[in-house]
C-alpha positions as semicolon CSV with decimal commas, in nm:
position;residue;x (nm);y (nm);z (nm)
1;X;9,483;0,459;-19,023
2;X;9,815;0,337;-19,033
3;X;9,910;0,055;-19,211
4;X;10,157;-0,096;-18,944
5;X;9,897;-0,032;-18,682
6;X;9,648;-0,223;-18,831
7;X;9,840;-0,567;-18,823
8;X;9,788;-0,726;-18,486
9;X;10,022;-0,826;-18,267
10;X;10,064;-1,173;-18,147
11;X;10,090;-1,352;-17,821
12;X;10,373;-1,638;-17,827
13;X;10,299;-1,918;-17,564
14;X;10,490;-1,829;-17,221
15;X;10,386;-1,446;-17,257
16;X;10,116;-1,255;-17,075
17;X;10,017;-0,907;-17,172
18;X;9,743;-0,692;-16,967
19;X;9,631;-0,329;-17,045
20;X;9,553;-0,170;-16,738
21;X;9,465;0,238;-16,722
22;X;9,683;0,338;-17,031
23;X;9,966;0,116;-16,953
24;X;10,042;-0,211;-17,164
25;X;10,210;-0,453;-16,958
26;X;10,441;-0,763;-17,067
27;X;10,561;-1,039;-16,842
28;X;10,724;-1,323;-17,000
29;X;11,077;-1,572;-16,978
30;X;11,304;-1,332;-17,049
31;X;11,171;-1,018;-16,794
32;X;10,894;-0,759;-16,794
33;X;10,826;-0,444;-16,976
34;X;10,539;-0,167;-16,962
35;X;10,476;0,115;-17,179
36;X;10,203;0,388;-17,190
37;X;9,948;0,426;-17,461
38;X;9,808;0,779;-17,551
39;X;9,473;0,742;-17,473
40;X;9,377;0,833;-17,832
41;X;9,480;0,470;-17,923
42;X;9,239;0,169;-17,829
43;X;9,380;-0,126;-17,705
44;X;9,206;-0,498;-17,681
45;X;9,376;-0,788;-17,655
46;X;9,157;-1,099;-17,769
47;X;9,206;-1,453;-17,929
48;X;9,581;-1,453;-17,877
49;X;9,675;-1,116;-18,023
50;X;9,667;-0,729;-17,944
51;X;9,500;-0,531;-18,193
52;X;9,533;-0,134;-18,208
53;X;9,266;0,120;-18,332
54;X;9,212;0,485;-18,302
55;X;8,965;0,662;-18,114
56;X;8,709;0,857;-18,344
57;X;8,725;1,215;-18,213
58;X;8,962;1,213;-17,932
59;X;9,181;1,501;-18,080
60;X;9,189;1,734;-18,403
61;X;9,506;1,609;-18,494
62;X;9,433;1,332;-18,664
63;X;9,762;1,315;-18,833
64;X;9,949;1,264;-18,494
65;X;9,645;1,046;-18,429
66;X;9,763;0,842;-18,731
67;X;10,121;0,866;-18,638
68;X;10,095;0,705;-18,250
69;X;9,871;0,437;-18,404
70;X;10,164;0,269;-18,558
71;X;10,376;0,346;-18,290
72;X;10,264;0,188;-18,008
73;X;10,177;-0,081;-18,195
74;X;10,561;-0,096;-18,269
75;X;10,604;-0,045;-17,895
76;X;10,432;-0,284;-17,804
77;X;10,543;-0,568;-18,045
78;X;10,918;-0,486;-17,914
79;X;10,829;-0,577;-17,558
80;X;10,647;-0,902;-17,683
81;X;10,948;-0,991;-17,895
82;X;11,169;-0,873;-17,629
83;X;11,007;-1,072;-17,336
84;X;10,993;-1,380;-17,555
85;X;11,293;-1,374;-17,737
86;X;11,517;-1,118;-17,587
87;X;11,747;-0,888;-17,836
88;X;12,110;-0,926;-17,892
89;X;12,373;-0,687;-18,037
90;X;12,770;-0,794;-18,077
91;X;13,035;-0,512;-18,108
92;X;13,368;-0,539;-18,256
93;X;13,680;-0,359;-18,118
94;X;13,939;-0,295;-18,469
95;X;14,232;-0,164;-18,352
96;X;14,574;-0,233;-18,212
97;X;14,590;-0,275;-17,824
98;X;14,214;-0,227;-17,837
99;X;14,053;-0,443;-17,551
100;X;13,720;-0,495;-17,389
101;X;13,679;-0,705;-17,027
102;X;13,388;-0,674;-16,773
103;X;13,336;-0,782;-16,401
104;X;12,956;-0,838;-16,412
105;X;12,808;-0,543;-16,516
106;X;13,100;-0,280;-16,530
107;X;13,320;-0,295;-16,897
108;X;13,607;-0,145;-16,871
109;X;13,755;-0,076;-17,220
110;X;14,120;0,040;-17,319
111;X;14,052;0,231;-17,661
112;X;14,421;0,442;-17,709
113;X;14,344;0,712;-17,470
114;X;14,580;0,771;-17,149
115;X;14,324;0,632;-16,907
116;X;14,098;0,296;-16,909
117;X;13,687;0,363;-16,947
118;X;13,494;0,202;-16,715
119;X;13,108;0,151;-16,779
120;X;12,845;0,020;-16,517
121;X;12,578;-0,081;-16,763
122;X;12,174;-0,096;-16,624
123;X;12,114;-0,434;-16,446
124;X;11,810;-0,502;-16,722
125;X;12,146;-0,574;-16,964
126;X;12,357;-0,909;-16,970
127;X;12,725;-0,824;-17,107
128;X;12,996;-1,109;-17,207
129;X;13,306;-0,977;-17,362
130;X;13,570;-1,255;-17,551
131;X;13,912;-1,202;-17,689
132;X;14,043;-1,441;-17,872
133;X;14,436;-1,445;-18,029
134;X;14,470;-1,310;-18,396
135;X;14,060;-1,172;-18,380
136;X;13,937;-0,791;-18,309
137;X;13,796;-0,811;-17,904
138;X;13,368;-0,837;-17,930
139;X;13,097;-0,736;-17,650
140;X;12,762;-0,886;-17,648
141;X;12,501;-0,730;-17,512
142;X;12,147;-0,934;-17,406
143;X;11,824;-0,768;-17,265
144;X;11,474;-0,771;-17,324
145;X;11,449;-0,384;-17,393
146;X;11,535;-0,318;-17,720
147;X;11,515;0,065;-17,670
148;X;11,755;0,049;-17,388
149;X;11,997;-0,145;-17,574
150;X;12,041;0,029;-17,847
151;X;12,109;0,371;-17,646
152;X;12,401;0,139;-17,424
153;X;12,532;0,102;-17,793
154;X;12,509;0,413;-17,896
155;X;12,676;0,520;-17,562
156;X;12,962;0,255;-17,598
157;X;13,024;0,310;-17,956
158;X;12,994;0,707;-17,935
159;X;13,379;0,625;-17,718
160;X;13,546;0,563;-18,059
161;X;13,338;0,618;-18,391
162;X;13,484;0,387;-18,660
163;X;13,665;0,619;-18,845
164;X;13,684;0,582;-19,238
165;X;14,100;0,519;-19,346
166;X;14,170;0,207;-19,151
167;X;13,856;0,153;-19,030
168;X;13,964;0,146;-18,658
169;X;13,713;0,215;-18,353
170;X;13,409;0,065;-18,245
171;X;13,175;-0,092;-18,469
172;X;12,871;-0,341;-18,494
173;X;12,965;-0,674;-18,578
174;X;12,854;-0,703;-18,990
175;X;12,872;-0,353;-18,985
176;X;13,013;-0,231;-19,368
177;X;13,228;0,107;-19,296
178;X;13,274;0,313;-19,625
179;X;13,661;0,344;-19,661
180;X;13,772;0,627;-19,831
181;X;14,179;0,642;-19,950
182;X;14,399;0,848;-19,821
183;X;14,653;1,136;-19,958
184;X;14,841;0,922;-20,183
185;X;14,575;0,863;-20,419
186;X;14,503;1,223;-20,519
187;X;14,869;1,305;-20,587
188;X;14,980;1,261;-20,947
């Protein structure tokens, strides 16, 4: 058994969660999320929680058996956490004439190149973009789908990596970019 599978997930007040055919269902304040659970992988939601086991001889593999027991109990505390909660990521624009704006759910970013990039994000994420005088330009991201927001983030970021002399490009806010120096320290 797997030792994150075993710890049971709870309910906070304001969420409901139903297991219907294979499919875990979340409802609560912030949206609604479902995900599908190998049917190796019982499911019972009692008392206030969600607790996860594994099905004794539903395949050889017991090893991949092992393996989705801790994941979809991971799943499935994201979407509870999610629902309740929400999730929230902030990224930092460092650079010169680097600038983020949106008009609802397009962001339309000028990063150096010749042309403006203009992303429509999914309608599951809320974006708010600030620029303030003398600070590096930040986007915040909202949604209750952690999986999806991290892959917008990727996507965003993958437009300008930070890159590692002057640390310019795209990067999470808090984020610690190694710096390495540049010719004029090997010369002697």
């Amino acid at each position: 058994m797997s030792r994150i599978g075993k710890l049971p997930v709870v309910i906070p007040a304001g969420v409901t969660v139903d297991y219907k055919d294979n499919i875990v269902t979340v409802k609560g304040p912030k949206g609604e999320l479902k995900q599908f659970v190998d049917p190796s992988i019982s499911v019972t939601i009692e008392n206030g929680e969600i607790s996860f086991g594994v099905v004794e001889g539903a395949t050889e593999d017991v090893k991949q058996q092992q393996a989705f027991h801790g994941l979809y109990r991971a799943l499935v505390n994201n979407m509870v956490v999610g629902c309740s909660t929400g999730y929230k990521k902030e990224l930092e624009l460092v650079g010169v004439g680097y600038r983020a704006s949106n008009n609802g759910n397009i962001i339309e970013l000028s990063l150096g190149y010749s042309h403006n990039i203009f992303i429509q994000l999914p309608a599951e994420i809320k974006v708010e973009t600030k620029s303030e005088r003398n600070k590096n330009p930040l986007i915040i991201l909202e949604s209750c789908d952690k999986q999806l927001l991290g892959v917008v983030c990727a996507k965003i970021r993958s437009f300008r990596k930070p890159e590692p002399y002057k640390g310019k490009g795209i990067k999470f806010v808090g984020e610690v970019i190694r710096r390495k120096s540049g010719k004029s320290a090997g010369a002697k």
